[in-house]
Residue, then its C-alpha position, 0 to 999 in steps of 0.5 A: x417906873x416901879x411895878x406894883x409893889x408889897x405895902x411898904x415898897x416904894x413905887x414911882x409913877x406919873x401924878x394922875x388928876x385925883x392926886x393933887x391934894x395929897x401932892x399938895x399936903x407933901x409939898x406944904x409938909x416938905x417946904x412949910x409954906x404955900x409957895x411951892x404948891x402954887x408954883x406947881x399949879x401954876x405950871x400945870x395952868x401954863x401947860x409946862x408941867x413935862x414930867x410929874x412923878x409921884x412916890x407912893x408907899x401903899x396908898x399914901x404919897x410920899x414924894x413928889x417931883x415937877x420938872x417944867x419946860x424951860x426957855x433955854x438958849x445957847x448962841x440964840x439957838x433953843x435947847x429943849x430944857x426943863x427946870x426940876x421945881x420942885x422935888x418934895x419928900x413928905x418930913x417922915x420919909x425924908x432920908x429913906x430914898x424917896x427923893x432919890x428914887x424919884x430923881x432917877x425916874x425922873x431924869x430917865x422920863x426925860x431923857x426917853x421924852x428927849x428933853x437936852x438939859x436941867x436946871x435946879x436952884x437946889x442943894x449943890x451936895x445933894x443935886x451932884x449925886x445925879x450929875x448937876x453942877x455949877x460948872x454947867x449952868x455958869x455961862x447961863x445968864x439967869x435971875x439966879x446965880x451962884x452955887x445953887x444954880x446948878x445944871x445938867x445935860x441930858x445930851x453931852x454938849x447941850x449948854x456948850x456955847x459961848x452965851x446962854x440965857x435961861x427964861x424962867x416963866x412968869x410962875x416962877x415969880x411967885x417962889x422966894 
């Protein structure tokens, strides 16, 4: 994660406790809707926030990233998975490399707490720059399908297998 940095650098670190109304105004700001803020907290509730990670310029948060535990099984056998929901960048940082920055931490956090494999319901242009693809979650039975549903291995074949099923958690069904 960044060090220290001037006033306008852009740092990444872990969301601490006195964070969560600023992480809640980037969130509202980034999706213009409640939901994704409650999925947040619900997650948190549940004990399946893995990695949170905000981005601070100065004092200000700017961005903020959410990747939970996720039920994952391939063959019947368990992959230690997470869901990246959601990854939000406050409107006027938008473009400036927030989301980015925050994806490379993020995925560096979960390949060090050896986390095999991410699922993202996202953008498949901007979620392919990190190696996301719909080709890795295709086999993957899940409540979403198509090309928004796209996977990652942090292990190279972590998804392979014949039948895979992704269990979302119940927190997942207040999102739509």
């Amino acid at each position: 994660m960044a060090g220290p940095g001037r006033q306008n650098s852009l740092v990444i670190r872990e969301r601490r406790e006195g964070d969560d109304a600023a992480i809640r105004r980037v969130v509202d700001a980034a999706f213009g809707r409640p939901a994704e803020f409650r999925l947040v907290e619900a997650l948190r509730a549940a004990n399946l926030a893995a990695v949170e990670l905000v981005a601070t310029r100065g004092e200000e948060i700017v961005g903020h990233l959410l990747m939970s535990a996720l039920s994952v099984f391939i063959d019947d056998q368990p992959v230690p998975s997470l869901a990246l929901a959601p990854l939000s960048v406050r409107p006027q940082q938008q473009g400036q490399g927030v989301g980015t920055a925050l994806m490379e931490v993020g995925l560096d956090v979960a390949r060090a707490r050896q986390w095999d494999a991410i699922v993202v319901l996202g953008d498949p242009e901007y979620y392919a720059r990190f190696g996301f693809t719909t080709e890795a979650a295709e086999h993957l039975e899940s409540p979403y399908s198509g090309e928004s549903f796209l996977a990652l291995e942090l292990v190279e074949g972590a998804l392979d297998g014949d039948d895979g099923i992704v269990v979302y958690p119940p927190a997942f069904g207040g999102v739509g």
